[in-house]
DSSP file (Angstrom, degrees, kcal/mol; ACC not computed):
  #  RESIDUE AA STRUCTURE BP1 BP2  ACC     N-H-->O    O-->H-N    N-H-->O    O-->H-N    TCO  KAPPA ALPHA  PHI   PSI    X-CA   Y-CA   Z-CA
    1    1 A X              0   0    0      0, 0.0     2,-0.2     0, 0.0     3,-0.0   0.000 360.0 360.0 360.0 146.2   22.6  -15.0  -20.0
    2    2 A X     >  -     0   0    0      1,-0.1     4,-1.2     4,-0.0     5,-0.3  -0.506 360.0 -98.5 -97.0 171.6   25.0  -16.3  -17.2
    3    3 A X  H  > S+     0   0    0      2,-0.2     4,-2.7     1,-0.2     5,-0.3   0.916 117.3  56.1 -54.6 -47.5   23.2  -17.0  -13.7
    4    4 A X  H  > S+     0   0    0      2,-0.2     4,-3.0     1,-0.1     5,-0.4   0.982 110.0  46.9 -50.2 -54.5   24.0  -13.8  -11.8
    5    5 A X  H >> S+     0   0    0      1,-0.2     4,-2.3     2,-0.2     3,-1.5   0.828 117.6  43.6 -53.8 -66.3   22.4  -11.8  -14.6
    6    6 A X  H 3X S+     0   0    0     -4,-1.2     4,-2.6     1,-0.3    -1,-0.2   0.829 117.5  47.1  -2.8 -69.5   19.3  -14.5  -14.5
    7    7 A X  H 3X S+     0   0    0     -4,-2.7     4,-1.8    -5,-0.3    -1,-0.3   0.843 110.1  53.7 -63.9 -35.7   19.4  -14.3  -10.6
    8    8 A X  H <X S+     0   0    0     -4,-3.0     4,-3.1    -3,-1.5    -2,-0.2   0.879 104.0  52.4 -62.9 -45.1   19.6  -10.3  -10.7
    9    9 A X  H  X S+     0   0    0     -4,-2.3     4,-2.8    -5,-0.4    -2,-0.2   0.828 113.5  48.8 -89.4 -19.9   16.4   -9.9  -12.9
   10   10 A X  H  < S+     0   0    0     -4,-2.6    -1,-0.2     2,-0.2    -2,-0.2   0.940 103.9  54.2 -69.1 -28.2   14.5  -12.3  -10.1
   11   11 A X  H  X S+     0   0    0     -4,-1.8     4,-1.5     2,-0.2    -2,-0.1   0.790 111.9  48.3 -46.4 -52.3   15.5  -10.5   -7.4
   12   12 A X  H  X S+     0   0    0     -4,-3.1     4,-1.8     1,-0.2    -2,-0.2   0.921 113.0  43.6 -62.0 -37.8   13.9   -7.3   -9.5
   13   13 A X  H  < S+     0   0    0     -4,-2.8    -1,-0.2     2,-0.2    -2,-0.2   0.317 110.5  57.4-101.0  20.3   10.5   -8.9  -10.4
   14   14 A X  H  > S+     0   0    0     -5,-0.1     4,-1.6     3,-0.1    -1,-0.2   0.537 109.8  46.7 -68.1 -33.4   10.4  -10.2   -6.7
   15   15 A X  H  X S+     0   0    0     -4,-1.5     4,-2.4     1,-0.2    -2,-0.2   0.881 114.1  51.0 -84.6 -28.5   10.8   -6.4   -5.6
   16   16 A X  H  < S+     0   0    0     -4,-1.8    -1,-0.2     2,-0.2    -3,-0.1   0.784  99.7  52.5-134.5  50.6    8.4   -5.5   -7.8
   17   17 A X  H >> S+     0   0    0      2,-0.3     3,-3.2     3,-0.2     4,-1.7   0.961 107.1  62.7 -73.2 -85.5    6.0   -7.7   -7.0
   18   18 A X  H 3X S+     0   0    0     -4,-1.6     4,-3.5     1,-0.4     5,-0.2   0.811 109.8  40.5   3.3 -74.8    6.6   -6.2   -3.2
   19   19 A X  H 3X S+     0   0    0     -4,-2.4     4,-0.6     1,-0.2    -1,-0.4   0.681 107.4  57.5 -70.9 -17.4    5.6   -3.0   -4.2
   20   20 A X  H X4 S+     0   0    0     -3,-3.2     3,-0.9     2,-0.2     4,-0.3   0.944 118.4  33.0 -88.6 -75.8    3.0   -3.9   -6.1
   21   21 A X  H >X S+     0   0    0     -4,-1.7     4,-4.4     1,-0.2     3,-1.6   0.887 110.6  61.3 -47.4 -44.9    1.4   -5.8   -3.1
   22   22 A X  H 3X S+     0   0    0     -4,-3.5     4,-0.6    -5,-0.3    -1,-0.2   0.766 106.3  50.8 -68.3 -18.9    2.5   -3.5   -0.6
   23   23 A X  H <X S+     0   0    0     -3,-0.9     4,-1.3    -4,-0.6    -1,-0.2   0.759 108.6  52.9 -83.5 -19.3    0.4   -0.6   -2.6
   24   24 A X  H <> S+     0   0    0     -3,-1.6     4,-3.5    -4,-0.3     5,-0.4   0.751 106.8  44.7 -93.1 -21.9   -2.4   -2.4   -2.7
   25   25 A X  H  X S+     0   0    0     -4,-4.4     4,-1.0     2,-0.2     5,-0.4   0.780 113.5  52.9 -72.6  -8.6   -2.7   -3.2    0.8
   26   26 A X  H  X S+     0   0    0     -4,-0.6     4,-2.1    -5,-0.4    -2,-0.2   0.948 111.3  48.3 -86.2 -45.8   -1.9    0.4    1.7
   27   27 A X  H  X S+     0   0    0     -4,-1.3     4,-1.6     2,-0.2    -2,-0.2   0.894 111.8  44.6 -42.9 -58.6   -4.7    1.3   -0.7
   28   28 A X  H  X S+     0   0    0     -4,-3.5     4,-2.7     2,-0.2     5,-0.2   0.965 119.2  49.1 -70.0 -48.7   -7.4   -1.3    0.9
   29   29 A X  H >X S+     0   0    0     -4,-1.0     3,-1.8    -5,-0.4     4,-1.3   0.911 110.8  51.7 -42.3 -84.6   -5.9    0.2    4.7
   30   30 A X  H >X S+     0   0    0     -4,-2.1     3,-1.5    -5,-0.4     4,-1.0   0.610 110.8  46.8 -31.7 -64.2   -6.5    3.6    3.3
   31   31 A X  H 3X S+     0   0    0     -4,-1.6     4,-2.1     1,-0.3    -1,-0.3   0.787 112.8  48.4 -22.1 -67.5   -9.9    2.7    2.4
   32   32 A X  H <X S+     0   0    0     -4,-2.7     4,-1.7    -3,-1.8    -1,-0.3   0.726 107.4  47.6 -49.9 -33.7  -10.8    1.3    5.4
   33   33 A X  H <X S+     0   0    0     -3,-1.5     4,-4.8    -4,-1.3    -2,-0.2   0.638 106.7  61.2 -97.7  -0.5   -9.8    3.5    7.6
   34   34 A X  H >X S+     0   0    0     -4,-1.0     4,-1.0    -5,-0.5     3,-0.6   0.986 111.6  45.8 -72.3 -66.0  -11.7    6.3    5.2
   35   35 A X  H 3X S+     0   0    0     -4,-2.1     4,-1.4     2,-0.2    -1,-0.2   0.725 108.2  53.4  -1.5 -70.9  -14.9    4.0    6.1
   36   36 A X  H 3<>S+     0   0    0     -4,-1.7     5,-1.0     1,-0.2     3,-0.2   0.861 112.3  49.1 -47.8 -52.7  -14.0    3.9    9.9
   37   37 A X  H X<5S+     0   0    0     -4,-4.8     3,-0.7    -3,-0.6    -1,-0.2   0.747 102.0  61.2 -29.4 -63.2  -13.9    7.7    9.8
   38   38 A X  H 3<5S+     0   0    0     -4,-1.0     2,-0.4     1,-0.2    -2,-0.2   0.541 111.1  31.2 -19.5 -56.0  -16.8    8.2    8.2
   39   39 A X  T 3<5S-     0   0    0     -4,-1.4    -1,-0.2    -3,-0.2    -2,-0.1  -0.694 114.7-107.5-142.4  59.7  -19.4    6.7   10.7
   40   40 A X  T < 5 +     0   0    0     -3,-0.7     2,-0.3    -2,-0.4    -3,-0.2   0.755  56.3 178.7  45.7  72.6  -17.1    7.7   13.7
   41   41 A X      < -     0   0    0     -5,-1.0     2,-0.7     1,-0.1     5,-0.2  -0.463  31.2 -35.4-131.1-134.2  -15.8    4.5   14.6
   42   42 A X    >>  -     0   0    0     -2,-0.3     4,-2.4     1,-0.2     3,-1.2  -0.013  38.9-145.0 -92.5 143.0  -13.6    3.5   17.1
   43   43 A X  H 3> S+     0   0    0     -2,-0.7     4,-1.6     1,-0.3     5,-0.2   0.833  93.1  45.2 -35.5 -51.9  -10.9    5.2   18.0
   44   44 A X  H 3> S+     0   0    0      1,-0.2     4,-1.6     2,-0.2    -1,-0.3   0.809 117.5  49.3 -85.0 -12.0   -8.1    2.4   18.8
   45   45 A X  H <> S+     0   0    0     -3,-1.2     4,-1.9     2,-0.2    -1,-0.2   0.839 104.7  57.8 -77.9 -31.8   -9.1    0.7   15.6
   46   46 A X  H  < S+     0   0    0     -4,-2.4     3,-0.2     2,-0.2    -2,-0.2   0.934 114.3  37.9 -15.3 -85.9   -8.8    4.1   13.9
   47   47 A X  H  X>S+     0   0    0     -4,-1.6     4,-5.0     1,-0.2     5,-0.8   0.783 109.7  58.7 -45.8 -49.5   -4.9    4.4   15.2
   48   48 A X  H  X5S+     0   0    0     -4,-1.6     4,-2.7     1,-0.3    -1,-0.2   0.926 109.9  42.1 -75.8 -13.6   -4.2    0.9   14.7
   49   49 A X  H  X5S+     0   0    0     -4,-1.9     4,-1.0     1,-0.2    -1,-0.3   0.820 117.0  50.9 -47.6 -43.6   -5.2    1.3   10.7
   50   50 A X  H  >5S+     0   0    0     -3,-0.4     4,-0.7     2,-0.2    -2,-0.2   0.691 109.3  49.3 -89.4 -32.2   -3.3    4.6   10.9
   51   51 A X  H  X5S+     0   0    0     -4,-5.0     4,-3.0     2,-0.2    -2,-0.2   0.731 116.9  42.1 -87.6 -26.7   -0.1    2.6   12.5
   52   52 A X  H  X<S+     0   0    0     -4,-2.7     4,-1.7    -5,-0.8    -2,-0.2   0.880 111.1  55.1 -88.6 -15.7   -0.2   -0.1    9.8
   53   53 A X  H  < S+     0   0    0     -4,-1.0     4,-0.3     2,-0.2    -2,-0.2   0.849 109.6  40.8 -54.6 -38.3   -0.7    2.2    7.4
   54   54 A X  H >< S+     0   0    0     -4,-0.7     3,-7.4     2,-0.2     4,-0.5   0.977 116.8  59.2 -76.6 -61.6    2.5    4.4    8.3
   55   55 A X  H >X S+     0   0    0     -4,-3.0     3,-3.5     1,-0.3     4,-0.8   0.734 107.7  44.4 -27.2 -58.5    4.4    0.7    8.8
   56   56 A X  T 3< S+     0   0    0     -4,-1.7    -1,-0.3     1,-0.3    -2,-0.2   0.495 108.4  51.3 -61.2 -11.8    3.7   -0.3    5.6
   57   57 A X  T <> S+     0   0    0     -3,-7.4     4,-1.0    -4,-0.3    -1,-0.3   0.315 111.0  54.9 -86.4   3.6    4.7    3.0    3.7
   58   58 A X  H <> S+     0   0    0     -3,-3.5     4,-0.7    -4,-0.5    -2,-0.2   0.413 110.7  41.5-113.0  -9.2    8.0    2.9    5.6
   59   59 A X  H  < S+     0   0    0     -4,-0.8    -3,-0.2    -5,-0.4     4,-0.2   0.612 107.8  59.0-126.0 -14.0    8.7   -0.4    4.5
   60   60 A X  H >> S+     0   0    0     -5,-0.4     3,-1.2     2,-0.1     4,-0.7   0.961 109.5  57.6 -30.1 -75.1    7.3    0.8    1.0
   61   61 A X  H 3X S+     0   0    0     -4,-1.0     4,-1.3     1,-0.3    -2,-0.2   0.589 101.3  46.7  20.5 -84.4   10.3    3.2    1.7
   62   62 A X  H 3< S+     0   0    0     -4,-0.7    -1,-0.3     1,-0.2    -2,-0.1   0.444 102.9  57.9 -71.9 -14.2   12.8    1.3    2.0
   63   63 A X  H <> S+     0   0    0     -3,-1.2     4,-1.2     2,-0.2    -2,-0.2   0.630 107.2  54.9 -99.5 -47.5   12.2   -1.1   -1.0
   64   64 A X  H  < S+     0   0    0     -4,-0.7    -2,-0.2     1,-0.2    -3,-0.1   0.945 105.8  52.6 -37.1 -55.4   12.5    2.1   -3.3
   65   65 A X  T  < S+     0   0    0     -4,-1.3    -2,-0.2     1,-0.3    -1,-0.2   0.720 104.0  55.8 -73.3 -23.3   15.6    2.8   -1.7
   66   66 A X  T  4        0   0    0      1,-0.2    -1,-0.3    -5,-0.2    -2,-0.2   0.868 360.0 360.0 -53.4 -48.3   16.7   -0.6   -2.5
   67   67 A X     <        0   0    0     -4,-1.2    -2,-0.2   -52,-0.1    -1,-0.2   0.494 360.0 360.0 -75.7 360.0   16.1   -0.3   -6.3
């Protein structure tokens, strides 16, 4: 295989290693914030779960869109 091709397929199991992670942190957020819900807890920690949550599916997103 010449180097681009070599350099191409790292690029790919770098991305989708990315996604990989990025599903399990949305998963452990998700989790968390099911918890937080659950026995009411506080509001701006709520949001800020809810605001990394979104970040991190947008950047999910984008990664797709890559491939």
């Amino acid at each position: 295989m010449n180097k681009q091709a070599i350099d191409g397929l790292k690029k790919e199991e770098e991305s989708k290693d990315q996604i990989k992670e990025l599903k399990q942190a949305i998963r452990h957020l998700e989790i968390e914030l099911d918890y937080e819900e659950s026995r009411s807890g506080s509001y701006k920690y709520i949001t800020s779960l809810e605001k990394q949550i979104d970040e991190k599916y947008q950047l999910l997103e984008s990664l797709y869109e890559n491939n």
